[in-house]
C-alpha positions as CSV (number, residue, x, y, z in Angstrom):
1,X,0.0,0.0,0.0
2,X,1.4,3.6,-0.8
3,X,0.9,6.6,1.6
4,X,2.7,10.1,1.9
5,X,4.4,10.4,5.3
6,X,6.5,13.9,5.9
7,X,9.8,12.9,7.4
8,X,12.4,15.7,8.4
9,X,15.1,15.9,5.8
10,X,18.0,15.2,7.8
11,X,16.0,11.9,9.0
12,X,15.4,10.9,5.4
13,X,18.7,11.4,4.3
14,X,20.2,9.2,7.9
15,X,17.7,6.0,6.6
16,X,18.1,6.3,3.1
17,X,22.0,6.2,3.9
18,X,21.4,3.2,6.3
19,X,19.3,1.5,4.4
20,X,22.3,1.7,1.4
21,X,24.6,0.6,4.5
22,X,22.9,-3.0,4.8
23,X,21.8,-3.3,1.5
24,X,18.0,-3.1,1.9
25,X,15.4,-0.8,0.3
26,X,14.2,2.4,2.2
27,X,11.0,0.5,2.0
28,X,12.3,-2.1,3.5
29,X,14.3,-0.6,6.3
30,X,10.5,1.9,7.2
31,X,9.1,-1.6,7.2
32,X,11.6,-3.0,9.4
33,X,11.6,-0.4,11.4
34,X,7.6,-0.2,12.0
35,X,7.2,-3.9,12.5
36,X,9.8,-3.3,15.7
37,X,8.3,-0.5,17.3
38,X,4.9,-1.6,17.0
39,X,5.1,-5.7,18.1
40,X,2.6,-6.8,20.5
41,X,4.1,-5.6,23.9
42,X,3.7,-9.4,25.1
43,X,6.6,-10.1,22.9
44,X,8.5,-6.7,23.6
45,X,8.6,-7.3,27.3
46,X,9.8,-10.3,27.4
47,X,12.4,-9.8,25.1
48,X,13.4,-6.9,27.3
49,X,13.5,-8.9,30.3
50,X,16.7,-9.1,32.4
51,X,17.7,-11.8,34.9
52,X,19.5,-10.4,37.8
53,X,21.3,-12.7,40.4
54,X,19.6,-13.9,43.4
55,X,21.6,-12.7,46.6
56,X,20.8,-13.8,49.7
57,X,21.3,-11.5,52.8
58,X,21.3,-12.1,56.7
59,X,20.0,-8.7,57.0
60,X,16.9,-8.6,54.7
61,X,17.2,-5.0,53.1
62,X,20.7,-4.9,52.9
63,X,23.8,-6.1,51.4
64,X,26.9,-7.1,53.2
65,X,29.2,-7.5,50.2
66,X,32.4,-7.0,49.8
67,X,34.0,-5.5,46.7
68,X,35.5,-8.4,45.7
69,X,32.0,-10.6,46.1
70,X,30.5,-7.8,43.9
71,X,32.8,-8.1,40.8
72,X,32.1,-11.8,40.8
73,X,28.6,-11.2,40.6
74,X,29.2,-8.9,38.0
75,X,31.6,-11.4,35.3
């Protein structure tokens, strides 16, 4: 389906230039580029979702970590 959509110039001119980059069509990289903003949020939470380590503390509320305990965590 065609439509007329006014982008700012200096937008236009950053996608057409990506869309050269990898190859596709402007077309193709709007298309892209719709499809990803606008999934079902379902799908765009979960892929957003981040697993943080479970640390146990004597004192719930607060952690007694050392510096060393916290880079480990951290690799």
């Amino acid at each position: 389906m065609k439509t007329t959509v006014e982008i700012p110039e200096e937008l236009l001119q950053l996608a057409k230039a990506d869309a050269e980059r990898r190859g596709v069509t402007l077309t193709d990289l709007v298309t892209e580029a719709l499809s990803h903003e606008l999934r079902p949020a379902k799908i765009a939470q979960s892929a957003r979702r981040v697993k943080f380590p479970l640390i146990h503390s004597r004192t719930p509320g607060q952690l007694n970590l050392t510096n060393r305990q916290i880079e480990e965590l951290l690799d």
